[in-house]
N, C-alpha and C positions, 0 to 999 in steps of 0.2 A: 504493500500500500504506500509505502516509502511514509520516510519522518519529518518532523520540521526542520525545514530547508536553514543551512549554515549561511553566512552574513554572505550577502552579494558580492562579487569581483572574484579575484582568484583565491583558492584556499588554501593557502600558503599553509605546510607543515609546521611552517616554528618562522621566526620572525624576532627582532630588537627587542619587544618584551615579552619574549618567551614562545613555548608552543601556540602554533597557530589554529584557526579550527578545524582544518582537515584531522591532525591529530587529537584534538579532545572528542570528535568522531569517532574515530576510529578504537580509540579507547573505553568510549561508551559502547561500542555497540561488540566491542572483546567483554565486557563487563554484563551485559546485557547478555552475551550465547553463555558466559560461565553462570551466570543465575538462572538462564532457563532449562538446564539441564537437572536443577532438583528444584525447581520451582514447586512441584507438583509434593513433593514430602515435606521440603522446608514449610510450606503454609499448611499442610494439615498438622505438621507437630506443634506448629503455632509457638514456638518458643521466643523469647526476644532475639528480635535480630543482631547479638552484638557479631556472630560472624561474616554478617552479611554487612553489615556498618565496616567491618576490617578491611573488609575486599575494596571495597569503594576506598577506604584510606590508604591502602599499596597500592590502587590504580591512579589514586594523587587527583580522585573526585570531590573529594570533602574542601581542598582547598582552591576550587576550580576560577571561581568567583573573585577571591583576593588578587588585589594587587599585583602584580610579577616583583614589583621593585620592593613590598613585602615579605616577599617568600612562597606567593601562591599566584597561581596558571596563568593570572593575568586574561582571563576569558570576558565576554560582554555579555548582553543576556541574551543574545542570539544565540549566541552557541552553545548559551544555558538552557534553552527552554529545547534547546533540539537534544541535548545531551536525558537531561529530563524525561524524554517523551519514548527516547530509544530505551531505556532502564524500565519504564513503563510496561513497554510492550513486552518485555519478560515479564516482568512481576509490579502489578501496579501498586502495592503495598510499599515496596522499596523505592517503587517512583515517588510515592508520597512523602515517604521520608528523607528522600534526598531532596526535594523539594521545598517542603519545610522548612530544612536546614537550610539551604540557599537563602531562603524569602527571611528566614532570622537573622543570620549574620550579615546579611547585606543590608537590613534596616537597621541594627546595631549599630554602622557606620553610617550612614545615612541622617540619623535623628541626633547625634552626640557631636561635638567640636572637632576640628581636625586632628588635633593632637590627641584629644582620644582615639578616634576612630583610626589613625595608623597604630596606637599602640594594640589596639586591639587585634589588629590585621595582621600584626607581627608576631604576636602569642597565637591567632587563630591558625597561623599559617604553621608558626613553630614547633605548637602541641599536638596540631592534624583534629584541632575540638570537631567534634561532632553535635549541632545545636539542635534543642528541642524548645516546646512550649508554646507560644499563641498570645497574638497582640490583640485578636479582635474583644469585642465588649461581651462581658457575661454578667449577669447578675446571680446575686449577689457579689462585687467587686471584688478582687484583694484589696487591702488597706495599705498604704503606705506614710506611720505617722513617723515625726520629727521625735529622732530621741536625746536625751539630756545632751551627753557629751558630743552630740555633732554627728552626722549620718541620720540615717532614718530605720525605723526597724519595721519588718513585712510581716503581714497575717492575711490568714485567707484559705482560701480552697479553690483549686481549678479545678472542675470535676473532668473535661477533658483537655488534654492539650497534645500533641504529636510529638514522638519522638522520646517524651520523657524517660521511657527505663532504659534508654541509652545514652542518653546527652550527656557531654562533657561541660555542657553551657546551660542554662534556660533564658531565652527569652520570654517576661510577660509585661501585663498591661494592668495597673494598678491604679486606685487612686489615693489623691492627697487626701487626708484626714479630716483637715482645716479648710481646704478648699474646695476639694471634690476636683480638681482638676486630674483629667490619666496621664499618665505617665507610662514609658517603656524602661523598663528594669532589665537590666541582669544581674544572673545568680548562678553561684556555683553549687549543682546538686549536691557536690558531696559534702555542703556547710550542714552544720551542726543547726537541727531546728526545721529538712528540709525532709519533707519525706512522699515517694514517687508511690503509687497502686497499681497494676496495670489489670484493673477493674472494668475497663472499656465494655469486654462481654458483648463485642460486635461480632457479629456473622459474616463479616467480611475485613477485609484492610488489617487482619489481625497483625500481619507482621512492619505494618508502622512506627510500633515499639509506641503503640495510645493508650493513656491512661489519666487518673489522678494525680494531682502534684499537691499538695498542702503544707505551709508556709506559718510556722509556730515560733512568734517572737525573733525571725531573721532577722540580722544586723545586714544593713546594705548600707556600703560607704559612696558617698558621693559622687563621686566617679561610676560609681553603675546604673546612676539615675540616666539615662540615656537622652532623654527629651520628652517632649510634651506627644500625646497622641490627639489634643483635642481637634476637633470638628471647625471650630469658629475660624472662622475666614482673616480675623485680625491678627491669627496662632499661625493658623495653618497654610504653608507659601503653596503655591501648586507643585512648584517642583516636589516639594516634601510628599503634597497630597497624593503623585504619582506613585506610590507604595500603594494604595490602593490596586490598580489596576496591574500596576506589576505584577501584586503576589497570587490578582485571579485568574491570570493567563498563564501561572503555573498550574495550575487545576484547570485549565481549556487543554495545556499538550499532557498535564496527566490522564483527563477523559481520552483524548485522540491516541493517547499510547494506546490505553487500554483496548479500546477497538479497532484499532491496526492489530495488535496482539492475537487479541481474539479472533477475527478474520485470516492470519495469515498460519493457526494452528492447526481452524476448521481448514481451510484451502489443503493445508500438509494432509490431513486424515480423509478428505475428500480424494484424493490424489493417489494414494494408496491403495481405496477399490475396495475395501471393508466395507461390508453388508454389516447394517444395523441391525439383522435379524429379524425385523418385520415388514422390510422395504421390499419389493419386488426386485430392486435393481440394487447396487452398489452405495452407499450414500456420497452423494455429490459427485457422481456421475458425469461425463460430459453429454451424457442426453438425455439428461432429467431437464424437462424443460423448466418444474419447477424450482429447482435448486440452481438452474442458472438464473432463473428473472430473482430470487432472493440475492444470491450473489450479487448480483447486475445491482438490484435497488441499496442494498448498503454496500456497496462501493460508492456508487455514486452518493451515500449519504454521508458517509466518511469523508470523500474526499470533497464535496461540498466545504463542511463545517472547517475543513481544514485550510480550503482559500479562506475563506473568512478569518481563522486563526492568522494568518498570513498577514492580513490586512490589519487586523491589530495590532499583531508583531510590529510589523513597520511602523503604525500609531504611537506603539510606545518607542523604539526606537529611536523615533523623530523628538517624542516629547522628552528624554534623556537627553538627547543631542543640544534640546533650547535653552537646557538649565533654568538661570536665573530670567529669563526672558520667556519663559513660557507663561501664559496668561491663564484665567481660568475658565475663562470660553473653550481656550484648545484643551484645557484639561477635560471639560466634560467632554466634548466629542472624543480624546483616546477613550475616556471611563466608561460613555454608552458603547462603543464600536468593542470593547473588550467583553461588555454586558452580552451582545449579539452573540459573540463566538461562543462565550460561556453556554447560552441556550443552545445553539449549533451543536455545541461537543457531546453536551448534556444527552440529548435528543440519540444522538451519534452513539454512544457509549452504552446507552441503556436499551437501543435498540439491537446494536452487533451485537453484544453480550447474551441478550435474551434469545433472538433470532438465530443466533450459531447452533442454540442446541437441538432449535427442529434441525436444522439442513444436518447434522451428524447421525440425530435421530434418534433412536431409544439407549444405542450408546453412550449418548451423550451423560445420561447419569449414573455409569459407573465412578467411583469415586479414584479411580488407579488411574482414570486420563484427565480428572481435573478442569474441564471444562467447566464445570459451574464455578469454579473461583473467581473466574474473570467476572460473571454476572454477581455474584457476591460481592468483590471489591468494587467493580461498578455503581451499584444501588446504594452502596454505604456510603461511600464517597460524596455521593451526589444526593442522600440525605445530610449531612453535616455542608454539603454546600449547595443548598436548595436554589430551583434555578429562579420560582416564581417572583421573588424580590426584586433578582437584575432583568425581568420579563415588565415589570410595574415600571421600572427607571428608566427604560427602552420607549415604554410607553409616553409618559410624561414627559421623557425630554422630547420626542416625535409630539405629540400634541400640543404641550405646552412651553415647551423650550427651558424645563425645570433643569439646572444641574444636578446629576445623582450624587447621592450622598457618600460621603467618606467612610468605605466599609473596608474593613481590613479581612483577609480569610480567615477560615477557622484554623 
Protein backbone atom coordinates (compact mmCIF):
# COMPACT_ATOMS: atom_id res chain seq x y z
CA UNK A 1 0.00 0.00 0.00
CA UNK A 2 3.24 1.97 0.58
CA UNK A 3 3.89 4.52 3.76
CA UNK A 4 4.12 8.05 4.40
CA UNK A 5 6.19 9.53 1.64
CA UNK A 6 9.85 10.93 3.08
CA UNK A 7 10.50 14.87 2.72
CA UNK A 8 10.50 15.98 -1.17
CA UNK A 9 13.89 16.21 -3.29
CA UNK A 10 16.60 13.76 -3.08
CA UNK A 11 16.91 11.21 -0.01
CA UNK A 12 20.04 11.71 0.76
CA UNK A 13 21.55 8.67 3.10
CA UNK A 14 23.32 10.82 5.69
CA UNK A 15 24.06 14.59 5.15
CA UNK A 16 26.20 17.70 7.51
CA UNK A 17 23.64 16.92 10.33
CA UNK A 18 23.61 13.46 10.39
CA UNK A 19 21.62 10.57 8.73
CA UNK A 20 19.45 11.49 6.15
CA UNK A 21 15.90 10.08 5.52
CA UNK A 22 16.60 7.54 3.18
CA UNK A 23 18.32 5.83 6.08
CA UNK A 24 15.86 6.45 9.03
CA UNK A 25 13.64 4.49 6.33
CA UNK A 26 15.40 2.10 5.98
CA UNK A 27 15.82 1.41 9.58
CA UNK A 28 12.22 1.77 10.37
CA UNK A 29 11.19 -0.57 8.19
CA UNK A 30 14.43 -3.37 9.28
CA UNK A 31 12.74 -2.59 12.61
CA UNK A 32 9.30 -2.89 11.43
CA UNK A 33 10.14 -6.86 9.56
CA UNK A 34 12.14 -7.67 13.15
CA UNK A 35 8.67 -6.89 15.14
CA UNK A 36 6.51 -8.57 12.68
CA UNK A 37 7.84 -11.71 12.86
CA UNK A 38 6.50 -12.34 16.78
CA UNK A 39 4.11 -9.74 16.41
CA UNK A 40 1.41 -12.29 16.74
CA UNK A 41 2.92 -13.94 20.44
CA UNK A 42 4.59 -10.66 21.77
CA UNK A 43 0.65 -9.14 21.85
CA UNK A 44 -1.16 -12.08 23.00
CA UNK A 45 1.56 -12.52 26.14
CA UNK A 46 0.77 -8.88 26.56
CA UNK A 47 3.77 -8.29 28.61
CA UNK A 48 5.22 -4.71 28.97
CA UNK A 49 7.15 -3.89 26.00
CA UNK A 50 10.53 -3.16 27.62
CA UNK A 51 12.15 -5.40 25.00
CA UNK A 52 10.59 -4.09 22.33
CA UNK A 53 11.26 -0.38 23.69
CA UNK A 54 15.33 -1.96 23.48
CA UNK A 55 15.00 -2.66 19.86
CA UNK A 56 13.92 0.73 18.90
CA UNK A 57 16.88 2.07 21.26
CA UNK A 58 19.80 -0.19 19.37
CA UNK A 59 18.14 0.87 16.02
CA UNK A 60 18.95 4.76 17.50
CA UNK A 61 14.79 5.28 17.11
CA UNK A 62 14.11 6.78 20.55
CA UNK A 63 16.45 9.49 19.73
CA UNK A 64 15.33 10.07 16.12
CA UNK A 65 13.67 13.54 16.67
CA UNK A 66 16.71 15.21 18.73
CA UNK A 67 19.00 17.53 17.47
CA UNK A 68 22.03 15.91 15.58
CA UNK A 69 24.27 18.76 17.16
CA UNK A 70 22.67 17.08 20.51
CA UNK A 71 23.54 13.76 20.14
CA UNK A 72 20.21 12.55 18.22
CA UNK A 73 19.21 11.76 14.31
CA UNK A 74 18.62 15.09 13.72
CA UNK A 75 15.22 13.93 11.74
CA UNK A 76 12.12 16.52 10.97
CA UNK A 77 8.60 15.22 11.23
CA UNK A 78 8.44 14.11 7.85
CA UNK A 79 10.49 11.57 8.38
CA UNK A 80 8.98 11.02 11.75
CA UNK A 81 5.43 10.50 10.88
CA UNK A 82 6.75 8.07 7.86
CA UNK A 83 9.19 6.21 10.40
CA UNK A 84 5.98 6.03 12.66
CA UNK A 85 3.58 4.75 10.29
CA UNK A 86 6.17 1.84 8.95
CA UNK A 87 6.53 0.57 12.93
CA UNK A 88 2.60 0.78 12.69
CA UNK A 89 2.18 -1.43 10.04
CA UNK A 90 3.84 -4.34 12.05
CA UNK A 91 2.47 -3.71 15.27
CA UNK A 92 0.24 -0.66 15.82
CA UNK A 93 0.74 -0.91 19.64
CA UNK A 94 4.57 -0.15 19.30
CA UNK A 95 3.51 2.58 16.71
CA UNK A 96 1.74 4.11 19.60
CA UNK A 97 4.30 4.03 21.75
CA UNK A 98 6.89 5.30 19.68
CA UNK A 99 4.79 7.84 18.82
CA UNK A 100 3.80 9.01 22.08
CA UNK A 101 7.36 9.26 22.95
CA UNK A 102 8.08 11.43 19.97
CA UNK A 103 4.82 13.86 20.57
CA UNK A 104 6.42 14.11 24.41
CA UNK A 105 9.91 14.83 24.03
CA UNK A 106 9.43 17.17 21.22
CA UNK A 107 6.81 19.24 23.27
CA UNK A 108 9.28 19.12 26.34
CA UNK A 109 11.43 21.25 24.07
CA UNK A 110 9.02 23.12 22.55
CA UNK A 111 7.16 24.66 25.79
CA UNK A 112 10.50 25.39 28.07
CA UNK A 113 13.55 28.08 27.25
CA UNK A 114 16.32 27.33 25.20
CA UNK A 115 18.79 26.47 27.44
CA UNK A 116 16.57 24.02 28.91
CA UNK A 117 15.38 22.52 26.02
CA UNK A 118 19.15 21.73 24.70
CA UNK A 119 20.00 20.53 28.15
CA UNK A 120 17.37 18.20 28.00
CA UNK A 121 18.12 17.13 24.26
CA UNK A 122 21.49 16.34 25.54
CA UNK A 123 20.48 13.99 28.42
CA UNK A 124 17.47 12.62 26.13
CA UNK A 125 19.90 12.00 23.50
CA UNK A 126 22.68 10.69 26.04
CA UNK A 127 20.44 8.32 28.23
CA UNK A 128 18.45 6.89 24.88
CA UNK A 129 15.12 8.11 27.61
CA UNK A 130 12.21 6.42 26.47
CA UNK A 131 9.20 9.06 27.23
CA UNK A 132 5.75 8.35 28.49
CA UNK A 133 2.52 10.18 29.92
CA UNK A 134 -0.03 12.76 28.40
CA UNK A 135 -0.60 16.41 28.13
CA UNK A 136 -4.19 16.44 27.08
CA UNK A 137 -6.88 17.68 29.85
CA UNK A 138 -8.49 15.14 32.32
CA UNK A 139 -10.58 15.76 35.06
CA UNK A 140 -10.07 15.49 37.85
CA UNK A 141 -6.59 17.45 37.26
CA UNK A 142 -3.15 16.72 38.91
CA UNK A 143 -2.33 19.51 41.23
CA UNK A 144 0.73 21.26 41.17
CA UNK A 145 1.05 23.57 44.49
CA UNK A 146 4.12 25.81 45.42
CA UNK A 147 6.18 24.25 48.21
CA UNK A 148 7.88 26.00 51.27
CA UNK A 149 11.55 25.80 50.37
CA UNK A 150 11.04 26.75 46.53
CA UNK A 151 9.99 24.19 43.61
CA UNK A 152 6.44 22.96 43.63
CA UNK A 153 5.27 19.51 44.98
CA UNK A 154 2.68 17.01 42.50
CA UNK A 155 -0.52 15.05 43.57
CA UNK A 156 -2.90 13.55 41.50
CA UNK A 157 -3.88 10.50 39.58
CA UNK A 158 -3.75 9.96 35.80
CA UNK A 159 -5.94 7.12 35.25
CA UNK A 160 -4.46 6.78 31.61
CA UNK A 161 -1.41 7.81 30.00
CA UNK A 162 0.82 5.96 27.25
CA UNK A 163 3.94 4.45 27.68
CA UNK A 164 4.09 4.76 31.46
CA UNK A 165 5.46 1.11 32.70
CA UNK A 166 8.34 1.94 30.58
CA UNK A 167 9.23 5.60 30.48
CA UNK A 168 12.44 6.69 31.50
CA UNK A 169 10.76 10.24 31.49
CA UNK A 170 6.91 11.38 32.02
CA UNK A 171 5.58 14.00 30.53
CA UNK A 172 2.07 15.44 32.06
CA UNK A 173 -0.39 18.21 32.23
CA UNK A 174 -1.16 19.74 35.76
CA UNK A 175 -2.51 22.57 37.23
CA UNK A 176 -1.59 25.56 39.51
CA UNK A 177 -3.16 25.33 42.88
CA UNK A 178 -3.50 29.01 43.24
CA UNK A 179 -4.29 29.74 39.82
CA UNK A 180 -5.61 26.86 38.02
CA UNK A 181 -3.46 27.62 35.25
CA UNK A 182 -1.95 23.95 33.35
CA UNK A 183 1.12 23.40 33.06
CA UNK A 184 3.40 20.68 31.34
CA UNK A 185 5.67 18.92 33.96
CA UNK A 186 8.36 16.51 33.80
CA UNK A 187 9.18 13.78 36.11
CA UNK A 188 11.29 11.04 36.71
CA UNK A 189 9.34 7.69 37.23
CA UNK A 190 11.78 6.24 39.22
CA UNK A 191 11.31 9.47 42.04
CA UNK A 192 10.22 8.48 45.26
CA UNK A 193 6.26 9.21 45.78
CA UNK A 194 5.73 8.15 41.93
CA UNK A 195 3.88 5.16 41.40
CA UNK A 196 2.84 3.60 37.59
CA UNK A 197 -0.41 0.44 37.25
CA UNK A 198 -0.62 -0.89 34.07
CA UNK A 199 -4.47 -1.20 34.90
CA UNK A 200 -5.47 -0.08 31.33
CA UNK A 201 -7.56 -3.76 30.87
CA UNK A 202 -7.96 -2.72 27.01
CA UNK A 203 -8.62 -5.20 24.49
CA UNK A 204 -6.53 -3.81 22.30
CA UNK A 205 -3.01 -1.59 22.20
CA UNK A 206 -2.11 -3.79 25.08
CA UNK A 207 1.46 -3.47 24.24
CA UNK A 208 1.73 0.43 24.48
CA UNK A 209 3.02 -0.08 27.88
CA UNK A 210 -0.81 2.17 29.18
CA UNK A 211 -1.68 2.46 32.28
CA UNK A 212 -2.15 4.58 35.60
CA UNK A 213 0.42 6.83 36.91
CA UNK A 214 -0.25 8.51 40.49
CA UNK A 215 1.68 11.33 41.91
CA UNK A 216 1.81 11.37 46.16
CA UNK A 217 3.50 14.55 47.44
CA UNK A 218 6.32 14.66 44.38
CA UNK A 219 8.91 17.31 44.68
CA UNK A 220 9.36 18.96 41.10
CA UNK A 221 12.03 21.45 40.90
CA UNK A 222 11.61 24.39 38.79
CA UNK A 223 13.36 23.41 35.99
CA UNK A 224 10.65 20.77 35.19
CA UNK A 225 7.98 23.02 35.01
CA UNK A 226 8.07 23.19 31.32
CA UNK A 227 5.41 25.82 30.26
CA UNK A 228 2.05 26.95 30.21
CA UNK A 229 -0.53 24.47 28.22
CA UNK A 230 -3.25 27.18 28.57
CA UNK A 231 -5.87 27.77 25.71
CA UNK A 232 -6.01 31.69 25.94
CA UNK A 233 -4.84 33.36 22.92
CA UNK A 234 -2.93 36.02 25.17
CA UNK A 235 -0.70 32.54 26.47
CA UNK A 236 -0.87 30.69 23.76
CA UNK A 237 1.43 31.99 20.24
CA UNK A 238 0.23 29.75 17.24
CA UNK A 239 3.47 28.41 16.64
CA UNK A 240 3.31 26.92 20.39
CA UNK A 241 -0.40 26.10 19.55
CA UNK A 242 0.94 23.96 16.57
CA UNK A 243 1.59 20.92 19.19
CA UNK A 244 -1.93 20.45 18.74
CA UNK A 245 -2.10 19.25 15.28
CA UNK A 246 1.30 17.94 15.27
CA UNK A 247 0.72 15.25 17.89
CA UNK A 248 -2.97 14.35 15.87
CA UNK A 249 -1.32 13.59 12.67
CA UNK A 250 0.71 11.13 14.66
CA UNK A 251 -2.55 9.19 15.21
CA UNK A 252 -3.63 9.82 11.33
CA UNK A 253 -0.14 7.76 10.15
CA UNK A 254 -0.73 5.41 13.25
CA UNK A 255 -4.41 4.65 11.96
CA UNK A 256 -2.99 4.55 8.18
CA UNK A 257 -0.07 2.15 9.58
CA UNK A 258 -2.48 0.02 10.86
CA UNK A 259 -4.49 -0.58 7.66
CA UNK A 260 -1.75 -0.62 5.34
CA UNK A 261 -0.75 -3.54 7.91
CA UNK A 262 -3.61 -5.12 7.93
CA UNK A 263 -4.25 -5.18 4.18
CA UNK A 264 -0.95 -6.06 3.04
CA UNK A 265 -1.08 -9.59 5.71
CA UNK A 266 -4.70 -10.29 4.22
CA UNK A 267 -3.04 -9.72 0.58
CA UNK A 268 0.02 -12.29 1.82
CA UNK A 269 -2.78 -15.12 3.04
CA UNK A 270 -4.93 -14.29 0.18
CA UNK A 271 -1.94 -15.04 -2.19
CA UNK A 272 -1.13 -18.27 -0.63
CA UNK A 273 -4.43 -20.10 -1.82
CA UNK A 274 -5.73 -21.27 1.62
CA UNK A 275 -9.31 -22.30 1.65
CA UNK A 276 -11.05 -20.97 4.79
CA UNK A 277 -12.91 -24.07 4.85
CA UNK A 278 -16.26 -22.90 4.15
CA UNK A 279 -15.45 -20.81 0.96
CA UNK A 280 -16.14 -22.60 -2.26
CA UNK A 281 -12.95 -21.29 -3.70
CA UNK A 282 -9.55 -20.23 -2.17
CA UNK A 283 -9.87 -17.18 0.04
CA UNK A 284 -8.99 -14.01 -1.80
CA UNK A 285 -8.65 -15.69 -4.88
CA UNK A 286 -7.98 -13.82 -8.08
CA UNK A 287 -11.45 -14.69 -9.28
CA UNK A 288 -13.54 -14.14 -6.58
CA UNK A 289 -15.20 -11.32 -7.90
CA UNK A 290 -16.14 -10.48 -4.51
CA UNK A 291 -12.98 -10.40 -2.71
CA UNK A 292 -11.44 -8.32 -5.58
CA UNK A 293 -14.38 -5.32 -5.46
CA UNK A 294 -13.44 -5.55 -1.23
CA UNK A 295 -9.81 -5.32 -2.13
CA UNK A 296 -10.58 -2.69 -4.84
CA UNK A 297 -12.81 -0.42 -2.24
CA UNK A 298 -10.27 -0.39 0.80
CA UNK A 299 -7.57 0.20 -1.32
CA UNK A 300 -8.97 2.96 -2.73
CA UNK A 301 -10.04 3.95 0.89
CA UNK A 302 -6.66 3.65 2.31
CA UNK A 303 -5.05 5.33 -0.10
CA UNK A 304 -7.66 8.18 -0.32
CA UNK A 305 -7.21 9.09 3.43
CA UNK A 306 -3.62 8.88 2.96
CA UNK A 307 -3.46 11.85 0.08
CA UNK A 308 -5.25 13.71 2.48
CA UNK A 309 -2.79 12.76 5.28
CA UNK A 310 -0.40 14.07 2.70
CA UNK A 311 -1.84 17.37 2.54
CA UNK A 312 -1.75 17.81 6.03
CA UNK A 313 1.65 16.68 6.23
CA UNK A 314 2.72 19.55 4.05
CA UNK A 315 0.14 21.81 6.38
CA UNK A 316 2.05 21.23 9.20
CA UNK A 317 5.28 21.29 7.59
CA UNK A 318 4.77 24.62 6.12
CA UNK A 319 3.35 25.84 9.47
CA UNK A 320 6.87 24.77 11.33
CA UNK A 321 8.67 26.27 8.48
CA UNK A 322 6.76 30.00 9.56
CA UNK A 323 7.70 29.86 13.00
CA UNK A 324 7.23 33.18 14.73
CA UNK A 325 5.21 34.59 11.61
CA UNK A 326 2.69 32.01 11.55
CA UNK A 327 -0.74 33.69 12.31
CA UNK A 328 -3.78 32.05 13.78
CA UNK A 329 -5.82 32.09 10.61
CA UNK A 330 -3.01 29.72 9.13
CA UNK A 331 -3.02 27.91 12.21
CA UNK A 332 -6.75 26.85 12.02
CA UNK A 333 -6.68 25.82 8.49
CA UNK A 334 -3.40 23.36 9.36
CA UNK A 335 -5.79 22.35 12.66
CA UNK A 336 -9.06 21.77 10.53
CA UNK A 337 -7.18 20.16 7.35
CA UNK A 338 -5.28 17.77 10.18
CA UNK A 339 -9.12 17.34 11.77
CA UNK A 340 -10.17 15.81 7.89
CA UNK A 341 -7.21 13.21 7.68
CA UNK A 342 -7.91 12.30 11.31
CA UNK A 343 -11.74 11.33 10.06
CA UNK A 344 -10.19 9.90 6.80
CA UNK A 345 -7.78 7.44 8.76
CA UNK A 346 -10.26 6.91 11.31
CA UNK A 347 -12.82 5.67 8.71
CA UNK A 348 -9.67 3.94 6.81
CA UNK A 349 -8.58 1.84 9.84
CA UNK A 350 -11.76 0.80 11.29
CA UNK A 351 -12.97 -0.38 8.04
CA UNK A 352 -9.45 -2.41 6.61
CA UNK A 353 -9.26 -3.80 10.02
CA UNK A 354 -12.84 -5.16 10.35
CA UNK A 355 -13.37 -5.99 6.52
CA UNK A 356 -9.97 -8.07 6.23
CA UNK A 357 -11.41 -10.77 8.21
CA UNK A 358 -14.53 -11.40 5.81
CA UNK A 359 -12.14 -11.40 2.77
CA UNK A 360 -9.66 -14.24 4.91
CA UNK A 361 -12.96 -15.68 6.16
CA UNK A 362 -13.69 -18.12 8.99
CA UNK A 363 -9.84 -18.40 9.28
CA UNK A 364 -9.67 -15.36 10.20
CA UNK A 365 -10.47 -16.03 13.82
CA UNK A 366 -8.01 -18.44 14.74
CA UNK A 367 -6.08 -16.81 17.27
CA UNK A 368 -2.38 -18.49 15.88
CA UNK A 369 -2.74 -15.87 12.62
CA UNK A 370 -3.62 -13.00 14.72
CA UNK A 371 -5.66 -11.01 12.41
CA UNK A 372 -8.07 -9.76 14.97
CA UNK A 373 -5.28 -7.77 16.65
CA UNK A 374 -5.09 -5.26 14.01
CA UNK A 375 -9.09 -4.61 14.46
CA UNK A 376 -8.52 -4.69 18.24
CA UNK A 377 -5.74 -2.14 18.27
CA UNK A 378 -7.67 -0.31 15.72
CA UNK A 379 -11.11 0.32 17.74
CA UNK A 380 -9.09 1.06 20.86
CA UNK A 381 -7.18 3.46 19.50
CA UNK A 382 -9.70 5.27 17.90
CA UNK A 383 -11.93 5.02 21.00
CA UNK A 384 -9.30 7.17 23.26
CA UNK A 385 -9.08 9.39 20.06
CA UNK A 386 -12.68 9.68 19.17
CA UNK A 387 -13.04 11.14 15.64
CA UNK A 388 -16.74 12.96 16.26
CA UNK A 389 -15.18 16.08 18.18
CA UNK A 390 -12.53 16.90 15.13
CA UNK A 391 -15.85 15.87 12.65
CA UNK A 392 -17.90 19.01 14.93
CA UNK A 393 -14.48 21.42 14.21
CA UNK A 394 -14.43 20.45 10.56
CA UNK A 395 -17.93 21.43 10.61
CA UNK A 396 -17.92 24.82 12.30
CA UNK A 397 -14.83 26.09 10.80
CA UNK A 398 -16.78 25.02 7.15
CA UNK A 399 -19.97 26.83 8.24
CA UNK A 400 -18.84 29.34 10.50
CA UNK A 401 -15.22 30.15 10.09
CA UNK A 402 -14.97 29.05 14.02
CA UNK A 403 -11.15 28.22 14.82
CA UNK A 404 -10.83 24.76 16.46
CA UNK A 405 -9.88 24.57 19.76
CA UNK A 406 -6.42 23.62 21.36
CA UNK A 407 -6.79 19.81 21.87
CA UNK A 408 -3.68 18.00 22.62
CA UNK A 409 -3.82 13.98 22.07
CA UNK A 410 -4.42 11.54 24.60
Amino acid sequence: MGVAPAPSGPAADSGPAGPGPAHWLRVARESADDLATDAVAREQAGKPPLDEVSRLREAGLLTLLVPAESGGGGADWTTTYAVVREIAAADGAIGQLLGGHYFLSWSARLLTGPSRAAALDRRCAGEQWCWGGGLARQDPPLTLTRARGGGHVLDGRQDYATGVLVADRLAVRAVRADTGEPLAVVVDPAHRGVGTGGDADAFGQRLAAGGSVEFDSVPVAADDVLGSLSADEDILSPPTALASPVGRLLSVQLRLGMAEGVLAEAREYSRAGRSPGHCPRPAGSGQDPQVLAAYGELAVLTRSASALAGQALEAVHGGLARGADLTYDEYADISVLVAMAEAASSRAAQESTARALDIVGARSASSRLGFDRFWRNARTHTLYEPVAPRLRDVGDYFLNGAHPPFVLPA
